[in-house]
Kinemage of the C-alpha trace (Angstrom):
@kinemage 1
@onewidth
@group {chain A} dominant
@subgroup {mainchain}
@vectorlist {calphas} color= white
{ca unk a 1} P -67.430 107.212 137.758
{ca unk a 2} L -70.546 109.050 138.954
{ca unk a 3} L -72.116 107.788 141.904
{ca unk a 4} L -75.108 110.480 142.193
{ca unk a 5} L -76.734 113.072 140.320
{ca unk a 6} L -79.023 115.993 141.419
{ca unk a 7} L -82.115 117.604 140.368
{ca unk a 8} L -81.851 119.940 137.730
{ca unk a 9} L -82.809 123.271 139.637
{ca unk a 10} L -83.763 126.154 137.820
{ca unk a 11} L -81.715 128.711 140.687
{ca unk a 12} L -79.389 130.648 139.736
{ca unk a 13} L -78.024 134.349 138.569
{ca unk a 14} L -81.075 135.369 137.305
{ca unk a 15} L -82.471 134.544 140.497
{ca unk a 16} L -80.351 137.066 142.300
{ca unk a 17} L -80.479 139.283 139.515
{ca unk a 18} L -84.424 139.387 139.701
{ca unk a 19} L -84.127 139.573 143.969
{ca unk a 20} L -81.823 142.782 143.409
{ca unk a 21} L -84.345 144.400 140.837
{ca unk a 22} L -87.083 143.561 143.098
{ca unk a 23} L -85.156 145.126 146.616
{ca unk a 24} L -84.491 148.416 143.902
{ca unk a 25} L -88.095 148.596 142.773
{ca unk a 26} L -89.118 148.850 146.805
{ca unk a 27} L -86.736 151.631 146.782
{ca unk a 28} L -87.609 153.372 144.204
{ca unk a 29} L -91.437 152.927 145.794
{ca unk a 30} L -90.840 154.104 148.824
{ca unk a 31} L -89.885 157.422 147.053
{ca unk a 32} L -92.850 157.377 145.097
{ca unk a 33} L -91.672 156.591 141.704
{ca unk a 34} L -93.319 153.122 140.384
{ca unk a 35} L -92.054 150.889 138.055
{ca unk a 36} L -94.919 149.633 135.142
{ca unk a 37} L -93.113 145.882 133.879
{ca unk a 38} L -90.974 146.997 131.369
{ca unk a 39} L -88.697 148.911 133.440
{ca unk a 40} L -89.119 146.458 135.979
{ca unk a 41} L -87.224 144.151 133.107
{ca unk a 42} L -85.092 146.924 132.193
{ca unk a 43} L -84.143 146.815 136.153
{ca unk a 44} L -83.901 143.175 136.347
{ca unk a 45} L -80.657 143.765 133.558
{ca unk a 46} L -78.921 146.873 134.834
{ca unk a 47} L -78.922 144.881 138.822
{ca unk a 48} L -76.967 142.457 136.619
{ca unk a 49} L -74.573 144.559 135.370
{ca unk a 50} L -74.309 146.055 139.102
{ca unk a 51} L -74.058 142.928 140.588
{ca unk a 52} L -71.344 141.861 138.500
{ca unk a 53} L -69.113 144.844 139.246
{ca unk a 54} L -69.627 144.917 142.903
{ca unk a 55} L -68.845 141.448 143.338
{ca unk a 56} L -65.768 141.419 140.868
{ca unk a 57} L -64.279 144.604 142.786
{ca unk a 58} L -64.478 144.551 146.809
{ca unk a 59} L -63.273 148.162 146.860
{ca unk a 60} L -66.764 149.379 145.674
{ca unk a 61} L -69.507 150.281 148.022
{ca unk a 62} L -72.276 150.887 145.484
{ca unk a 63} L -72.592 151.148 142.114
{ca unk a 64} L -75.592 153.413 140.429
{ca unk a 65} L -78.238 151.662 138.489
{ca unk a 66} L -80.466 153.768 135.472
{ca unk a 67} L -83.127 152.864 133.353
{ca unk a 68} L -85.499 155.096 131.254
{ca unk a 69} L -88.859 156.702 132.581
{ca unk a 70} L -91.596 157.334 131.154
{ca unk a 71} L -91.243 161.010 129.812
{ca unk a 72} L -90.165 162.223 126.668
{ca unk a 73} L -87.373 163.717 127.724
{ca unk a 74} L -84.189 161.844 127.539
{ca unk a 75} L -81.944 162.920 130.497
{ca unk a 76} L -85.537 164.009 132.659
{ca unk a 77} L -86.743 160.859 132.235
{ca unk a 78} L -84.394 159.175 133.690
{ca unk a 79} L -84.862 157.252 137.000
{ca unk a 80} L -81.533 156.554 138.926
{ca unk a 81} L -81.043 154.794 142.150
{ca unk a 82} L -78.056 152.967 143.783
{ca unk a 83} L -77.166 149.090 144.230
{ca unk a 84} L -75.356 148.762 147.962
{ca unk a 85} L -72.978 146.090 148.822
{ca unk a 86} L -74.340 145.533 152.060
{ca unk a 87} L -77.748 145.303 150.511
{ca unk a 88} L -76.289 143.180 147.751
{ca unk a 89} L -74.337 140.938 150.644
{ca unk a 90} L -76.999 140.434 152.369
{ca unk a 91} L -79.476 139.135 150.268
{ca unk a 92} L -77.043 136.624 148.715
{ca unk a 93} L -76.107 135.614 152.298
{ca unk a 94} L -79.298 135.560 153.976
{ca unk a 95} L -81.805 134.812 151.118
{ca unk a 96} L -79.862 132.462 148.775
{ca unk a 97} L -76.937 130.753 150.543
{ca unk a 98} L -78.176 130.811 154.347
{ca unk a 99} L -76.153 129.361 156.696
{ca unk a 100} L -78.824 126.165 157.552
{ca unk a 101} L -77.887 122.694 159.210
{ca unk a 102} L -77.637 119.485 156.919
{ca unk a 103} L -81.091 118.201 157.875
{ca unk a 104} L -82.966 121.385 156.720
{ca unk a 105} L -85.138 120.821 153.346
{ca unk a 106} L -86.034 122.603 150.941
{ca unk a 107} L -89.115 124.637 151.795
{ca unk a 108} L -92.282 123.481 149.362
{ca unk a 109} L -94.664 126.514 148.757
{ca unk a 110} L -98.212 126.156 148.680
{ca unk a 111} L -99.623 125.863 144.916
{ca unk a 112} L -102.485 128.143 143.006
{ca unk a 113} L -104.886 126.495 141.701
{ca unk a 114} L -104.254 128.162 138.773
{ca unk a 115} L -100.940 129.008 136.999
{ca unk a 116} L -99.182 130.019 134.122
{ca unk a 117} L -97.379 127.110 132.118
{ca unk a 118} L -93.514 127.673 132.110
{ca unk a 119} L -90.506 126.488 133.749
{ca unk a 120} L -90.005 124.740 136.796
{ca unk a 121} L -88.608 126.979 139.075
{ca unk a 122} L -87.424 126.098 142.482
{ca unk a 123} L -90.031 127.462 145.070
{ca unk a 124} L -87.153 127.339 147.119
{ca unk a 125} L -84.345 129.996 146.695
{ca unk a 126} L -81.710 128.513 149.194
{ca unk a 127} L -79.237 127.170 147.547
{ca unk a 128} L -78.014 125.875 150.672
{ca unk a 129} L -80.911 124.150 151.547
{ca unk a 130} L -80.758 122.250 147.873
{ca unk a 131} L -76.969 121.037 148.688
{ca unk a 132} L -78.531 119.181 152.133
{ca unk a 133} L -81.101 117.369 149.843
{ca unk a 134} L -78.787 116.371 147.381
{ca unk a 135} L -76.220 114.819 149.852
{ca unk a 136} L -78.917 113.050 152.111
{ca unk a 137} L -79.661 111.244 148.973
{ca unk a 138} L -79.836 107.408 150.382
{ca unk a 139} L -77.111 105.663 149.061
{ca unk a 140} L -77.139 103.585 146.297
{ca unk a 141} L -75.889 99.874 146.625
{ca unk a 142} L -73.631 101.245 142.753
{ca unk a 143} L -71.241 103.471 144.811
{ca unk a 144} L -69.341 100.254 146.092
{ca unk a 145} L -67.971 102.215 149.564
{ca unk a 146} L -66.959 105.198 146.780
{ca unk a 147} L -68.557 107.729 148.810
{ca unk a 148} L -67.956 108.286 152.463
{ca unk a 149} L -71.203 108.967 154.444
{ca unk a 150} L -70.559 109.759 158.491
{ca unk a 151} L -72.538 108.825 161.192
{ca unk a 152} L -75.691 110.466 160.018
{ca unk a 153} L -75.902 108.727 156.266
{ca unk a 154} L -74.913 112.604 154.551
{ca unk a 155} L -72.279 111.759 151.529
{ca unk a 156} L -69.537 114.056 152.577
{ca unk a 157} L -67.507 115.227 149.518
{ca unk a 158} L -63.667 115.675 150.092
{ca unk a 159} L -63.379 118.022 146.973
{ca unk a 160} L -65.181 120.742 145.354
{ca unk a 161} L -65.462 122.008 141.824
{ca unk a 162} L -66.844 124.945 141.486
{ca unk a 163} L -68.769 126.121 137.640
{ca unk a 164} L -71.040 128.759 136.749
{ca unk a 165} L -70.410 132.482 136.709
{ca unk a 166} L -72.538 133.194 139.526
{ca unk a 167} L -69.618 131.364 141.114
{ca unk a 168} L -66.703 133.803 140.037
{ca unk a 169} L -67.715 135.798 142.937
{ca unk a 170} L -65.931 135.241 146.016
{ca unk a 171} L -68.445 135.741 148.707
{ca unk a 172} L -70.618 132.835 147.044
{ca unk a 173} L -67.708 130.274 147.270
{ca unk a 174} L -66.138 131.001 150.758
{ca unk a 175} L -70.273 130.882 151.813
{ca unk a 176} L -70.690 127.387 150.272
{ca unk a 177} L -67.854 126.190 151.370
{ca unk a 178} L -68.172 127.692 154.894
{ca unk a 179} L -71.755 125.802 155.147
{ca unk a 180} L -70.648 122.473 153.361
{ca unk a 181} L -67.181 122.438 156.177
{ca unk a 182} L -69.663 123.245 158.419
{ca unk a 183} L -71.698 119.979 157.735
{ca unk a 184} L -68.715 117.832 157.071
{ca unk a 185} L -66.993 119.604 161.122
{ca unk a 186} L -70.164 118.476 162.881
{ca unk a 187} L -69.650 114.573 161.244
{ca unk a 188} L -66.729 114.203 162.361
{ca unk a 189} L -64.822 114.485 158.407
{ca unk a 190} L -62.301 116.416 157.585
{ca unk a 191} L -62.412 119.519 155.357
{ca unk a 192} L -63.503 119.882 151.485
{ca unk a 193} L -61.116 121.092 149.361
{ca unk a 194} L -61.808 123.294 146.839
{ca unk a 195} L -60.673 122.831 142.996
{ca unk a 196} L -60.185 125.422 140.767
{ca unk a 197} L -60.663 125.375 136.961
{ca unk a 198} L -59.965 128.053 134.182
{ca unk a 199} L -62.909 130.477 133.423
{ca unk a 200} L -66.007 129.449 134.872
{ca unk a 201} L -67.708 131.724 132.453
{ca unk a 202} L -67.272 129.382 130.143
{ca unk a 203} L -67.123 125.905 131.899
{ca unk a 204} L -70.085 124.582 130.460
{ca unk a 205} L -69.493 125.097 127.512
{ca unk a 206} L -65.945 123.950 127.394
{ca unk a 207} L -67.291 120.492 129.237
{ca unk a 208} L -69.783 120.332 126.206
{ca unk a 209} L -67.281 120.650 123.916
{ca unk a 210} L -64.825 118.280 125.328
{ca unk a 211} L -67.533 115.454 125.984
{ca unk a 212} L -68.421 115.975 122.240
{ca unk a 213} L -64.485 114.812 121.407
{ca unk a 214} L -65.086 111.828 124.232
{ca unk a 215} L -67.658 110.616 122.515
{ca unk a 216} L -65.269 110.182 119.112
{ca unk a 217} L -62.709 108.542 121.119
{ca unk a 218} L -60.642 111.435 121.645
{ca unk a 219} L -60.580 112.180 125.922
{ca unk a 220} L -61.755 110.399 128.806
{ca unk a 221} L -65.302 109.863 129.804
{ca unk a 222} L -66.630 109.870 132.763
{ca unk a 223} L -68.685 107.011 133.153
{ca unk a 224} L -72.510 107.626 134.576
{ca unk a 225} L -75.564 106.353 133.009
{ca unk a 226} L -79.010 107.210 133.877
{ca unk a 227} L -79.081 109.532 136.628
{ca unk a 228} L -82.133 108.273 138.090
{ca unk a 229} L -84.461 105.072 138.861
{ca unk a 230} L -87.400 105.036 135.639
{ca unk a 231} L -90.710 103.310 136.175
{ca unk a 232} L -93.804 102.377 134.518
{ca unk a 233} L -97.116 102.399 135.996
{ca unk a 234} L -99.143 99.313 135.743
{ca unk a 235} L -102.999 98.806 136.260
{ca unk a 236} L -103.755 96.167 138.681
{ca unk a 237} L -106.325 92.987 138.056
{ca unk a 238} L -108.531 94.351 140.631
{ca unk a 239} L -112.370 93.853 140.838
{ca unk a 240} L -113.483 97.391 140.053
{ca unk a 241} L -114.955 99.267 142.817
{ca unk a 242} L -117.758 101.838 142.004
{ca unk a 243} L -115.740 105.335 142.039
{ca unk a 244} L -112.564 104.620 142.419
{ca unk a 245} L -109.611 103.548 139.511
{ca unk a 246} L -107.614 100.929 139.720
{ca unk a 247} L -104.785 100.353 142.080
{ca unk a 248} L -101.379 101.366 140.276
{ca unk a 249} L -98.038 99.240 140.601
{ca unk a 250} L -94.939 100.891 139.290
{ca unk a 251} L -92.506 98.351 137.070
{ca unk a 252} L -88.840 99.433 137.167
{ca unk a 253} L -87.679 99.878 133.849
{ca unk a 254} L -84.520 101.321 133.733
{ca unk a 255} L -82.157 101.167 137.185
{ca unk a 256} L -80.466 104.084 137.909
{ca unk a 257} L -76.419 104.004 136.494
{ca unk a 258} L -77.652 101.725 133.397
{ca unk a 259} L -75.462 102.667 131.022
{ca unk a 260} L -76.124 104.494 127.235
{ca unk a 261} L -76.305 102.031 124.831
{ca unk a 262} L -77.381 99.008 126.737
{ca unk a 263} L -80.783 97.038 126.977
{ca unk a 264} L -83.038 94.972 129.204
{ca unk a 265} L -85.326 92.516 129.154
{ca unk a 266} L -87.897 91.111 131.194
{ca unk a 267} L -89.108 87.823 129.485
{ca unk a 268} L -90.875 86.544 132.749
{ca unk a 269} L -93.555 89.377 132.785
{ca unk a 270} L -96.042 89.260 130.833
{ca unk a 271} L -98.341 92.477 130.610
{ca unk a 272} L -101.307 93.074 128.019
{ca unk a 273} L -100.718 95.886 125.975
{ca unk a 274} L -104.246 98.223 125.087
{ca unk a 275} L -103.916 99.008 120.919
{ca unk a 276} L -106.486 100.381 118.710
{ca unk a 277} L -107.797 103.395 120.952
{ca unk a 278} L -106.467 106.237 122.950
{ca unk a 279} L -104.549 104.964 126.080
{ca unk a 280} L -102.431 106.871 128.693
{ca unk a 281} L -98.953 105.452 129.795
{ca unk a 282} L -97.628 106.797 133.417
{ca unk a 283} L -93.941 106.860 133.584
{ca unk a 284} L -92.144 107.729 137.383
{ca unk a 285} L -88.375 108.468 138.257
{ca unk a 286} L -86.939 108.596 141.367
{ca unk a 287} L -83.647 109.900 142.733
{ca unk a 288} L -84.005 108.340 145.975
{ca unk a 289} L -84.787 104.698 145.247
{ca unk a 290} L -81.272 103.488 143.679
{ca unk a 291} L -81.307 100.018 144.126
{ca unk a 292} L -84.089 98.852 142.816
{ca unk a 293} L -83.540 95.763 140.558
{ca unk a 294} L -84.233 95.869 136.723
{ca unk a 295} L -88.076 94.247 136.775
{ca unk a 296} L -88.851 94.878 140.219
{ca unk a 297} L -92.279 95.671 140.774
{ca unk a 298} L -93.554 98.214 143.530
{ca unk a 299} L -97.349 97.244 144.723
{ca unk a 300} L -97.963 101.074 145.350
{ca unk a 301} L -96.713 104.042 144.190
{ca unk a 302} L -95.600 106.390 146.828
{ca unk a 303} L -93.693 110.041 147.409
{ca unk a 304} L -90.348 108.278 146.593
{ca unk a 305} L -91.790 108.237 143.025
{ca unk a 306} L -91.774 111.572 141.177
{ca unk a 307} L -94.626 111.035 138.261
{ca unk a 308} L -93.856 112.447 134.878
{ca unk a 309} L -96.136 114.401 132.524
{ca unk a 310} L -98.558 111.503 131.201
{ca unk a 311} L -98.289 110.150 127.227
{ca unk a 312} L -101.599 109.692 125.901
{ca unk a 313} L -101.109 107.477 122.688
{ca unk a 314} L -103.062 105.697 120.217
{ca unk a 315} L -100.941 102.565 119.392
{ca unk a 316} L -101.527 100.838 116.157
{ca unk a 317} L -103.839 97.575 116.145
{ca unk a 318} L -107.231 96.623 116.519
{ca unk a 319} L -109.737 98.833 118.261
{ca unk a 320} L -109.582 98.060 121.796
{ca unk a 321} L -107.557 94.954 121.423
{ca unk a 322} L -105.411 93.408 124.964
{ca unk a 323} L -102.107 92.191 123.312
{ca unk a 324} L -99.899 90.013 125.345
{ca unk a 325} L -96.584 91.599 125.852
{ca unk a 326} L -93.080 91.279 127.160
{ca unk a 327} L -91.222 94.859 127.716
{ca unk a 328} L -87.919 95.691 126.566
{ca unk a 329} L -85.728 99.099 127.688
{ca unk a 330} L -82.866 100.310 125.521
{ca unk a 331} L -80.637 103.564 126.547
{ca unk a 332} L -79.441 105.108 123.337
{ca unk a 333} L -76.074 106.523 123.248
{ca unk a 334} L -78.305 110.613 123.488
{ca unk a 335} L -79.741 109.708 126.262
{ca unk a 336} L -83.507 108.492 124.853
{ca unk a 337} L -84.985 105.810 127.187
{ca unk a 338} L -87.027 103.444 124.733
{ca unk a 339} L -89.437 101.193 125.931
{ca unk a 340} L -90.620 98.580 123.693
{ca unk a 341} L -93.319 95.963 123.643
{ca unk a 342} L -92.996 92.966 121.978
{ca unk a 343} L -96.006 90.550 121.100
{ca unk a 344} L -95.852 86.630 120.568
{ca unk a 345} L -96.369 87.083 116.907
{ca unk a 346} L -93.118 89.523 116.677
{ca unk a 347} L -95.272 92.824 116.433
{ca unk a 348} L -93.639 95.532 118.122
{ca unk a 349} L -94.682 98.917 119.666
{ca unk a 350} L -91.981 101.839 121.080
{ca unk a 351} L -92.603 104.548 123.443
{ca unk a 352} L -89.655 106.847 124.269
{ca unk a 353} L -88.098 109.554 126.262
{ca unk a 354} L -85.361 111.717 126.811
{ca unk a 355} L -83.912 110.783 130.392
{ca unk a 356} L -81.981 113.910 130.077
{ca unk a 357} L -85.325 116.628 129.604
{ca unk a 358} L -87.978 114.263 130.819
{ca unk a 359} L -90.058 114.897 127.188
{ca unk a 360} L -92.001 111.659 126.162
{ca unk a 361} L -92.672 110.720 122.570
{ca unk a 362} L -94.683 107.887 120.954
């Protein structure tokens, strides 16, 4: 059974990859060769390739690194340069898996006004410091004395599965493991133990593969549900105050560990429901707040509550129109969090999103 889930953190290889490329570029700078952005890229993929050998052989020392210039020529226009281990150690040591105590957080950097529209990346490249957030989670009234916390409240894990190529390399698991016993020494718990599976190359997709056969009755399944608390935001009845909007609550919808393929409803709340004209639905998660109850409502919304991108909707009806409503959440077996509203007269409205990507439909 899973008792907590992480955020999804876009940190990785290609973090280290890019960190490598960059430390090469500097390198190459220094010696008064710059790189325009293609060969930058083209750097970014041959510090992959260099990584990867260094870290599956400990005998090397460096491995060489080429990409194209910018002549014509085919051998004179080529720009070489060498990839160190001690370089390489060092920033996976000291930039992604520093040795930090259990309280440290993951570092928030300040925002541009202005950026491009992508993925989320972590602002934060310790990994390290990602592991402490994760198992200071508060813990969650569904882990029934399933976890063992010491003195402090951090979960301390007493086995660890590594997955992921990045973690084929030795120096990255005796580091994480080093820094989690670490943790675990100074609560007074004994020791993690590590697992080890097959080919973590392939992990992922072997997990995918197997959970598809779970799902058709053929393996075990772990048993999870939603990894995190969902809410929607509801507009106070507030006397409106020149300038300001109205006070949001936040209604829990969906309690974290409801299971796919069940449903709720809250027949004692009654909510009135805006149809006939554009109107903007708020939905929240949170990974901290685990116990709150199925209907609970929250008078404020605070940093506990992580918001998620706004649905702006039209909902069939007439134009401007307050329909009395009662809500009703159903988890479909793919992981699609439906919220419906259901009228008096049996009319029914659905808004919906994937729990699993955080993408909201109407």
């Amino acid at each position: 059974e899973r008792s907590a889930v992480g955020e999804h953190i876009l940190l990785g290889g290609d973090n280290i990859d890019l960190a490598l490329a960059r430390h090469t570029e500097a390198q190459l700078a220094a010696k008064g060769t710059k790189l325009d952005a293609l060969q930058l890229h083209a750097l970014w993929q041959q510090c992959r390739v260099a990584k990867e050998k260094l870290l599956s052989d400990d005998k090397l020392k460096d491995e060489p690194v080429t990409i194209l210039g910018k002549g014509t020529g085919l051998v004179g226009g080529t720009i070489r340069a060498k990839l160190l281990r001690k370089d390489l150690d060092a920033i996976l040591l000291d930039g992604f898996l520093p040795a930090v105590a259990s309280t440290e957080m993951p570092q928030r950097a300040r925002r541009v006004g202005l950026a491009e529209i992508g993925l989320p990346y972590a602002a934060d490249a310790a990994i390290t410091r990602h592991l402490a957030r994760f198992l200071r989670q508060p813990a969650a009234t569904a882990e029934h004395g399933a976890v063992r916390r010491g003195p402090s409240g951090l979960a301390c894990p007493t086995h660890v599965l590594f997955n992921g190529g990045v973690l084929r390399a030795n120096l990255v698991k005796e580091r994480l493991l080093a820094v989690l016993n670490g943790w675990l020494t100074a609560e007074g718990m004994d020791h993690a133990v590590p697992l080890f599976g097959e080919d973590l190359m392939h992990a992922v997709a072997r997990g995918a593969a197997y959970y598809g056969m779970a799902r058709h009755g053929r393996g075990v399944r772990i048993r999870g549900g939603v990894p995190r608390t969902y809410y929607v935001g509801i507009e106070s009845a507030m006397p409106a105050v020149p300038g300001l909007p109205a006070p949001l609550k936040a209604l829990t919808v969906a309690p974290f560990g409801m299971e796919e393929g069940t449903e709720l409803r809250f027949p004692d709340r009654t909510f009135g429901l805006v149809t006939g004209e554009p109107a903007e639905f708020r939905f929240f998660q949170s990974t901290e707040r685990k116990n709150d109850a199925p209907g609970a409502m929250l008078d404020e919304v605070d940093d506990s509550l992580d918001e998620l991108a706004p649905m702006e909707v039209t909902l069939p009806g007439n134009e401007g129109e307050l329909v009395p409503v009662t809500l009703e959440t159903v988890v479909t077996e793919t992981g699609v969090l439906q919220l419906w509203c259901v009228a008096r007269d049996g009319r029914r409205w659905k808004l919906e999103f994937n729990v699993r990507a955080s993408h909201q439909h109407a």
